[in-house]
C-alpha positions in Angstrom: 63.2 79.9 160.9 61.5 77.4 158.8 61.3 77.6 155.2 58.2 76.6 153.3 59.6 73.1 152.6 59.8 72.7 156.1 56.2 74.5 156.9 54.5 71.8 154.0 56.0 68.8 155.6 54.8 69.6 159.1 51.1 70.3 157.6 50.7 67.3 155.7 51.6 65.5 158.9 48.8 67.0 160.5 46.5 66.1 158.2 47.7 62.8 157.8 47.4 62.2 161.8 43.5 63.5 160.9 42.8 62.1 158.5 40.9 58.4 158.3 40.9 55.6 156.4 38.0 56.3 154.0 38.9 59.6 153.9 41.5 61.6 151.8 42.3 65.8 152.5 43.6 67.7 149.7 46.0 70.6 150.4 45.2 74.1 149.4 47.4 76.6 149.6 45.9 80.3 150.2 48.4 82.7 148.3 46.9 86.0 148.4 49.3 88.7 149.8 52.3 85.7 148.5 55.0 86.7 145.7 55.1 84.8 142.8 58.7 84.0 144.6 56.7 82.6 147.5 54.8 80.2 145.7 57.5 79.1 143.0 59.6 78.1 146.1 56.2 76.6 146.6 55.7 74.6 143.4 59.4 73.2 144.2 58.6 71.4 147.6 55.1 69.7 145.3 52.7 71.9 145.6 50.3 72.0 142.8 46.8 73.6 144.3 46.7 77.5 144.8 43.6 79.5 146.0 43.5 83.2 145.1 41.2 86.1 146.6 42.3 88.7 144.3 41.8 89.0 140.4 44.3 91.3 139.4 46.8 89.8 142.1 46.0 86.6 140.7 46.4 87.5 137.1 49.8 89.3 137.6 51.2 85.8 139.9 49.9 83.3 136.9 51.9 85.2 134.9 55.1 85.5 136.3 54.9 82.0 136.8 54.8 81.1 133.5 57.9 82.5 132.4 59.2 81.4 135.7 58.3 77.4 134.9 58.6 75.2 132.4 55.2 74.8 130.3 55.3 70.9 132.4 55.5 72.6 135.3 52.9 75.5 135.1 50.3 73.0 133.3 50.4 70.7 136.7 49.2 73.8 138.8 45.3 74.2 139.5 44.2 77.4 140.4 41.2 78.1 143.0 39.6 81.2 143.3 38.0 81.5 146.9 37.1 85.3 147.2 34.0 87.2 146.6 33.4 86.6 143.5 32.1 90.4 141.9 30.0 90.2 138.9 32.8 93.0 136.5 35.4 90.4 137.8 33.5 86.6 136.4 34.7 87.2 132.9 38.7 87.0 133.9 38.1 84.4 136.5 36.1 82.0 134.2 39.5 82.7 131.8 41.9 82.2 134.2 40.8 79.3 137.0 39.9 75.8 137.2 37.8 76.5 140.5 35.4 78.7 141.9 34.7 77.9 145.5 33.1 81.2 146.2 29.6 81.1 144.3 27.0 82.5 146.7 24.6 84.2 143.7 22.7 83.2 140.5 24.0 86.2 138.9 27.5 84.9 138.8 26.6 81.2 138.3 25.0 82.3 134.9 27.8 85.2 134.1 31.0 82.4 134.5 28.6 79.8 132.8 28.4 82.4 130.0 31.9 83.5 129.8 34.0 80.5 130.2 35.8 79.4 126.8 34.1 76.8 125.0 37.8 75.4 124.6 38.4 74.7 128.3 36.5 72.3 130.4 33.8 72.9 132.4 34.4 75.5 135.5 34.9 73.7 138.9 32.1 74.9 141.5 31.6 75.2 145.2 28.7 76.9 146.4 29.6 79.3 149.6 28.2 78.6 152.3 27.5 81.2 155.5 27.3 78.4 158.3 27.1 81.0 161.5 24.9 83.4 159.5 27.1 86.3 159.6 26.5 89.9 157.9 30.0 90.9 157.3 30.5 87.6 155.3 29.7 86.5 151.8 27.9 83.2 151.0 24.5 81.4 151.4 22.2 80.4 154.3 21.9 76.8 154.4 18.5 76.6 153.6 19.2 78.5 150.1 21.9 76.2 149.2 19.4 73.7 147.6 18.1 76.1 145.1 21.8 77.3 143.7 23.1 73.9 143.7 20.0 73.2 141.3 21.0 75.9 139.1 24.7 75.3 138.8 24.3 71.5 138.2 21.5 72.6 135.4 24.5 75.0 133.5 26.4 73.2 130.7 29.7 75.1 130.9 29.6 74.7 135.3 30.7 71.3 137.7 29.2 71.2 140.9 31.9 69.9 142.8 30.6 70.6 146.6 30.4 73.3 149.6 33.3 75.9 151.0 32.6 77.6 154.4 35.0 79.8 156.5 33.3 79.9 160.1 32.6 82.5 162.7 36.2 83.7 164.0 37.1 83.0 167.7 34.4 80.1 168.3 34.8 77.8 171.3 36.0 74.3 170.1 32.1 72.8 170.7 30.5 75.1 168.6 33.4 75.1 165.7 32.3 71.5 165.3 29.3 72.6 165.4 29.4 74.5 162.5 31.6 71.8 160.6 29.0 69.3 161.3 26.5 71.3 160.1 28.2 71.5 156.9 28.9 67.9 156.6 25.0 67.3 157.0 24.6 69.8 153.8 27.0 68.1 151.7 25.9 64.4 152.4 22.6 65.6 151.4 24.0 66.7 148.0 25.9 64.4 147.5 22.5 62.0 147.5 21.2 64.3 144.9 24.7 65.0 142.6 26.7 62.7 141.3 30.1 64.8 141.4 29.1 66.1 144.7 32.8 65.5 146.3 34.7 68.5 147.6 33.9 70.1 151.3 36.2 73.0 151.2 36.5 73.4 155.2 39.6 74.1 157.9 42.4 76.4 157.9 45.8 76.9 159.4 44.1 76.8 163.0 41.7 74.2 162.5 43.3 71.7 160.5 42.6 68.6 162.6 38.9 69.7 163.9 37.5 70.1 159.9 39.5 67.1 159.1 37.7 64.9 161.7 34.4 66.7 161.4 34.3 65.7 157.9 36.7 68.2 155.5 38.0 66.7 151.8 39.9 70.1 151.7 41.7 72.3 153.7 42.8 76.2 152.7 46.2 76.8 154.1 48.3 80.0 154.4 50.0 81.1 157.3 50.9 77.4 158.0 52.7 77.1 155.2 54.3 80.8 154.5 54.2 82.2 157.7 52.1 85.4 158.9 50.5 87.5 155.9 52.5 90.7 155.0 50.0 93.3 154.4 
């Protein structure tokens, strides 16, 4: 059985192998469903990035973790939220993350605009994207990517930072690059147009190395790292 020490070590050496020269992926790890146990034992093997689906989960885990590190500690950690984002929900987030990578709507790019503290830098964001154009999933067709990205560079207390996308499930290997290269022609376009354009939030446990080479500055890791989800 290998511990999560062991689990991080054999993921950053696939994305290292993936990886190319002028490129550099960061590690996030996808914690929702993980004990505050889980991602302590986390924090220990160097972990610093955490992406969270879940507001109350969230909350409840940032908390523990407080008075389970020292202030040092917990100030190092960056928290992502990457679920739908629901519009009773943007107050706590815009409180309680560095990073949105889940904005699909103008609704909630104006609420966390509104609601984040004028005391903490501005909010992190990466605009959704809905690559295979599928109901059951949140985030934007690419051609209305242009308009939100507008609107979010435009707000004073929002970053664009770039693009997330989870693709369709079960795809051959042809059309998931497909899909990732698709995505890769969306952010270089962006990045043309915004000059902190530099995040593309793409891969997971089972796709490391395809989002990697297709283009990928970030990968969202979970069961690579802690194992299969309890539920």
């Amino acid at each position: 059985m290998f511990s999560i020490a062991d689990n991080l070590i054999n993921v950053r050496q696939r994305i290292k192998k993936a990886e190319i020269a002028t490129q550099s992926v960061e590690l996030l790890a996808v914690t929702k469903t993980r004990s505050a146990e889980e991602l302590l034992l986390a924090i220990q093997s160097g972990l610093i990035l955490f992406g969270e689906n879940y507001v109350n989960e969230a909350i409840a885990k940032q908390e523990t973790l407080q008075n389970l590190c020292s202030d040092e500690v917990y100030n190092r950690l960056i928290w992502h939220f990457i679920g739908p984002v629901q519009s009773n929900k943007t107050k706590v987030i815009a409180e309680h993350f560095s990073w949105v990578q889940s904005v699909d709507r103008e609704k909630i790019a104006t609420r966390l605009n509104a609601q984040r503290p004028p005391n903490m830098p501005p909010l992190n964001v990466c605009i959704q994207v809905n690559i295979n154009h599928e109901e059951s999933k949140s985030g934007l067709n690419t051609q209305e990517v242009e308009s939100l990205a507008e609107l979010v560079h435009s707000l004073p207390n929002l970053k664009l930072r770039g693009l997330m996308t989870i693709p369709k499930a079960m795809q051959s290997e042809e059309a998931l690059r497909a899909s990732f290269f698709d995505m890769k022609t969306l952010f270089e376009a962006l990045k043309k147009r915004y000059s902190d354009i530099d995040t593309l939030s793409m891969g997971m446990s089972g796709d490391i190395e395809t989002a990697i080479t297709c283009g990928s500055t970030m990968v969202r890791v979970g069961t690579a790292l802690f194992g299969k989800r309890q539920l």
